[in-house]
Structure formats: structure tokens, C-alpha cells
PLY file of the C-alpha trace (Angstrom):
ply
format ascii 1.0
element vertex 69
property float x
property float y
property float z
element edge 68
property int vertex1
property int vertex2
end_header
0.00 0.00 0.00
1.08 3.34 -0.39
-0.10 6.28 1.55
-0.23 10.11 0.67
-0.90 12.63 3.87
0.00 16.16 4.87
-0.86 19.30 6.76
0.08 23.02 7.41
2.39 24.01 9.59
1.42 26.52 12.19
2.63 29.72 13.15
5.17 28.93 15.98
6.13 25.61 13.26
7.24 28.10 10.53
9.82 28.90 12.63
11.55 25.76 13.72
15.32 24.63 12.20
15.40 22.71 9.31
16.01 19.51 11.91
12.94 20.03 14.05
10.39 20.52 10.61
12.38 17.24 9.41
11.39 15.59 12.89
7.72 16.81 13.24
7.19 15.22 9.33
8.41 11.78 11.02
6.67 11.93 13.96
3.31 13.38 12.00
3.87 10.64 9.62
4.00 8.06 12.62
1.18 9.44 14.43
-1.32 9.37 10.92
-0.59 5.63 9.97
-0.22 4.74 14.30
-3.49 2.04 13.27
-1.28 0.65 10.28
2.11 0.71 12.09
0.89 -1.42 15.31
2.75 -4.57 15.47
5.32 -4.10 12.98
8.83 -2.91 13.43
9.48 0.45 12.11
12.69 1.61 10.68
12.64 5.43 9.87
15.51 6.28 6.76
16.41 9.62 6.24
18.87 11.72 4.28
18.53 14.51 7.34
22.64 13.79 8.69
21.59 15.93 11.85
18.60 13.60 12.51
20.63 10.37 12.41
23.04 12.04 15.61
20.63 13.88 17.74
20.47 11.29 20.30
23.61 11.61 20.95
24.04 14.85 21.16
24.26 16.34 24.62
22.32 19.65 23.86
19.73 18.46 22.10
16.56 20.53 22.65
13.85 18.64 24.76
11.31 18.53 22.38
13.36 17.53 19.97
13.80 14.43 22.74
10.25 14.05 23.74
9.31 13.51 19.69
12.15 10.93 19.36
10.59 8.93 22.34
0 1
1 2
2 3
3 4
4 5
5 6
6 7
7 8
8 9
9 10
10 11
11 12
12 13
13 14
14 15
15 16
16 17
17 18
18 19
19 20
20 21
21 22
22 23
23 24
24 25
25 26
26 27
27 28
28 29
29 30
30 31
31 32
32 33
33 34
34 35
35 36
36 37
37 38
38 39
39 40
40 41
41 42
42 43
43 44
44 45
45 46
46 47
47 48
48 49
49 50
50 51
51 52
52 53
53 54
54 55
55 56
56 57
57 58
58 59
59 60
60 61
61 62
62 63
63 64
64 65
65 66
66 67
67 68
């Protein structure tokens, strides 16, 4: 199957770093299919280098965290 979805971003979203728009799209994209995604093992790819190293990064913002958890 293959899925199409998207939305707006809000006022305050306009102004998030390319990293944390890159994040919310994963995490929006997670949250829209949760009912299709239950059960199964999901491995997120992305071209994002910043994304695949913010876990380790010791100043990470902590929404950034919360949204990765």
C-alpha cells in the first residue's frame, strides 16, 4: 500500500530549524498511519545527517527528545 498525507504548519512551526520541521514530518507521519504501524517494526531512513546524531548529542533541545521517544 502506499499512503499520501500532509498538513500546514502553524505559526510557531514556521519557525523551527530545518532539523525540528524534518522531525515533526516523522513523527506526524507516525502518528497518521499509528493504526497501520501497530505490530510491525518500524525503521525510519532519512537523508537529514543531523537527525541520524541527535540522540547523541548532549544539547539536544527537549522537544526535539520528547518527539524521538
Amino acid at each position: 500500500m502506499i499512503y499520501y498525507a500532509s498538513r500546514t504548519l502553524d505559526d510557531a512551526q514556521e519557525n523551527y530549524t530545518t532539523t525540528e520541521k524534518e522531525l515533526l514530518a516523522i513523527v506526524f507521519a507516525l502518528d497518521k498511519f499509528l493504526s497501520y504501524l501497530l505490530g510491525s517494526r518500524v525503521v525510519v531512513f532519512t537523508d537529514h545527517a543531523t537527525l541520524k546524531y541527535l540522540l547523541k548529542m548532549a544539547d539536544s533541545k527537549p522537544r526535539l527528545i520528547r518527539w524521538m521517544l
